[in-house]
C-alpha positions in Angstrom: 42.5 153.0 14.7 43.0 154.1 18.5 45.4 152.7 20.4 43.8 150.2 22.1 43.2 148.3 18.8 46.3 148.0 17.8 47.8 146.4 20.9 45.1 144.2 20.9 45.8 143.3 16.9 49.5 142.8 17.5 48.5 140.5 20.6 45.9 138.4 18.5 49.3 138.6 15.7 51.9 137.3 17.9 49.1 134.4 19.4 48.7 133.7 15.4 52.5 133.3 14.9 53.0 131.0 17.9 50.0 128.6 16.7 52.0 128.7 13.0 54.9 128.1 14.4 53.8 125.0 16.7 52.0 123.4 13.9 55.0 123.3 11.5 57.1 122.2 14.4 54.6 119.5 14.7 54.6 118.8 11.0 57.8 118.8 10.5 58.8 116.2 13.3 55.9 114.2 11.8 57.4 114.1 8.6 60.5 113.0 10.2 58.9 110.5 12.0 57.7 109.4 8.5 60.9 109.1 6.7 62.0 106.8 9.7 59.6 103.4 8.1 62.2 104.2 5.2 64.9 103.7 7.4 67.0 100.3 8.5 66.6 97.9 11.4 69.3 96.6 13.0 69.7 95.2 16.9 70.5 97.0 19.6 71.5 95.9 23.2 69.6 98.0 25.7 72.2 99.1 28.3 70.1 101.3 30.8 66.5 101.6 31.4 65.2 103.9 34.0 61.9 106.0 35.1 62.6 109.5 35.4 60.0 111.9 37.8 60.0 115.4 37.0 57.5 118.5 37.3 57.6 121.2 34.5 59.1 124.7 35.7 55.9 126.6 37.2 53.7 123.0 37.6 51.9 122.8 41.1 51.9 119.8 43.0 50.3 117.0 41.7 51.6 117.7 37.8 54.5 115.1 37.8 55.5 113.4 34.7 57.1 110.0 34.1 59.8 110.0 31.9 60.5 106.2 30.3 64.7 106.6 29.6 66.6 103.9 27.8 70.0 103.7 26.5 71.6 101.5 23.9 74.0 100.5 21.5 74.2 99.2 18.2 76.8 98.3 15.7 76.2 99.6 11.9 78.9 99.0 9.3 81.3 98.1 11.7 80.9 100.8 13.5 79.8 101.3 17.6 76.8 104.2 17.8 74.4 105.0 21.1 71.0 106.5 21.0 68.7 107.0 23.5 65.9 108.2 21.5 62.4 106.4 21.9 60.4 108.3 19.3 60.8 112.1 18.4 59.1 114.7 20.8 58.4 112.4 23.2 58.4 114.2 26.7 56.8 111.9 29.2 53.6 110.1 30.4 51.0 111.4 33.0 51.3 108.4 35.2 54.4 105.8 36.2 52.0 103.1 35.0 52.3 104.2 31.3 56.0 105.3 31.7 56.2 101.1 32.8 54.4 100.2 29.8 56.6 102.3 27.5 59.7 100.8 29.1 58.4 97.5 29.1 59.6 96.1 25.7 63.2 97.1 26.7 65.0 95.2 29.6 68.2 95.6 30.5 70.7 93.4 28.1 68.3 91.8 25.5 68.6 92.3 21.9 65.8 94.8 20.8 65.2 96.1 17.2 66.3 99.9 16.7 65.7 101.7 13.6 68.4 104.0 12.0 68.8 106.7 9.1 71.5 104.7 6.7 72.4 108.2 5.2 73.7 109.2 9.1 73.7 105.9 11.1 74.4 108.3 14.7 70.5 109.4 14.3 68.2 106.4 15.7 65.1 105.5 17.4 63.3 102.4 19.0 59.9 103.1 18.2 59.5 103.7 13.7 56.7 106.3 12.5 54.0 108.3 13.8 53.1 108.4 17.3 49.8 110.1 18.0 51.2 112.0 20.9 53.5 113.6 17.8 50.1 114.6 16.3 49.0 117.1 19.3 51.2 120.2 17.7 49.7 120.3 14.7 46.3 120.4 16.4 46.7 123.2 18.6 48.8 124.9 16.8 46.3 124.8 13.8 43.4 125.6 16.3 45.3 128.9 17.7 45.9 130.1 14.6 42.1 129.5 13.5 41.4 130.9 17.2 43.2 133.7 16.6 42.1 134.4 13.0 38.3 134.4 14.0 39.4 137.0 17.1 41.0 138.9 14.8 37.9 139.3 12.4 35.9 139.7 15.4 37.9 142.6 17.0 37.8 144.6 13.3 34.3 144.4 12.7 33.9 146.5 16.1 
């Protein structure tokens, strides 16, 4: 095998790896994501709620995100815990309109439900199960690694 090859074998490797690895990121923070329709309601009083604008390191101009931030509290066994956690993995909307419509359900000082893990009452969320946003890692993950096998095949038969 000439040189060439080989770098071009440990690329298509390394592209395979990163695809397995953001698929069983994805899986595993969907399996989370399961457990949590296990896990218990309680109320929570939403004490902030704010839109957050941002643009991903290296995005040009025109690539902002909306970020829908709430914070709460909640009392469980006695005790006084915070989250701030909408759903696992989630990292923003496209536009401020869907950011609004996230935030919507959870004005300032209202009761709202919040679900927490009863084996570790600090871990909780406002949004239970499977989003489909949650779904995206396992899909391109699984499709670079299938990419990335069929290049690999490709480059051997040469």
């Amino acid at each position: 095998m000439d040189k060439q090859r080989v770098l071009v074998s440990l690329v298509i490797t390394a592209l395979i790896l990163f695809g397995a690895a953001l698929a069983i990121r994805g899986g595993l923070n969907s399996y989370q994501s399961l457990l949590s329709y296990g896990w218990q309601e309680t109320q929570a009083k939403v004490l902030t709620n704010h839109i957050g604008r941002f643009r991903p390191s290296g995005a040009r101009h025109g690539t902002d995100f909306y970020l829908a931030q709430v914070s709460y509290e909640y009392t469980w066994q006695g005790i006084k815990h915070r989250g701030e956690l909408l759903y696992p993995d989630y990292s923003g909307d496209r536009t401020r309109e869907d950011a609004e419509v996230r935030l919507a359900p959870y004005g300032i000082g209202p009761r709202v439900p919040v679900y927490l893990d009863p084996d570790d009452p600090r871990q909780s969320r406002l949004i239970r199960g499977v989003q489909l946003e949650q779904l995206g890692d396992i899909i391109l993950g699984l499709a670079i690694v299938l990419f990335g096998l069929w290049s690999l095949r490709s480059s051997r038969r040469r």
